[in-house]
C-alpha positions in Angstrom: 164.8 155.2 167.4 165.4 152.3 169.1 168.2 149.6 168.0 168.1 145.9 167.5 171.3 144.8 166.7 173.1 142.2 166.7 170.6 140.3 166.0 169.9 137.0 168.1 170.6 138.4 171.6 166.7 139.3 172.4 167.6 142.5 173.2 166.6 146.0 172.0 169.0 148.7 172.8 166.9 151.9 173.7 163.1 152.8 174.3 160.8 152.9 171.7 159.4 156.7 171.9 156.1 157.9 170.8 154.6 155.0 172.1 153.2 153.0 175.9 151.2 150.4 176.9 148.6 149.5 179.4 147.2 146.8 180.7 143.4 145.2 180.1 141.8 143.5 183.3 138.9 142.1 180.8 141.2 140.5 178.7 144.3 140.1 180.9 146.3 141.1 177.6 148.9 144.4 177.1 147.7 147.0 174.8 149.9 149.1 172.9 149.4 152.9 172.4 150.5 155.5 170.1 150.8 158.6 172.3 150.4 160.9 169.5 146.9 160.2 168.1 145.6 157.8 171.2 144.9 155.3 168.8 145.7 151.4 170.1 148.0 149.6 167.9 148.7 146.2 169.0 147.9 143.8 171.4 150.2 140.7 173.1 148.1 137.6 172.5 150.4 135.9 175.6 149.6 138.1 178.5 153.2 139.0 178.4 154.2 143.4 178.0 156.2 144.1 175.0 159.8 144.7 175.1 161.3 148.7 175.4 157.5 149.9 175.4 156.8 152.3 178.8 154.0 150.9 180.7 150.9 153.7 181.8 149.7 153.4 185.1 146.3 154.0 185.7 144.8 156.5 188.7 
């Protein structure tokens, strides 16, 4: 599981596992995944990828 102390240095220590992200065109926002179920979870409202997530590249 990933780490996020000390807090206040905007960093995480370690990947966050079980999960990835990709990116919309449509929307130009990141999507979060869980690679379990498939199921999106989240999505950045700034256009900007989340911290310690692993991006999926598309074919």
């Amino acid at each position: 599981m990933a780490k996020n102390a000390p807090v206040g240095d905007n960093a995480r220590r370690g990947a966050v596992r079980d999960r990835s992200q990709t990116f919309n065109p449509v929307t130009e926002t990141w999507t979060k995944r869980d690679t379990g179920t498939g199921r999106f979870m989240d999505q950045k409202q700034d256009g900007t990828p989340f911290k310690g997530v692993r991006k999926e590249h598309g074919k």
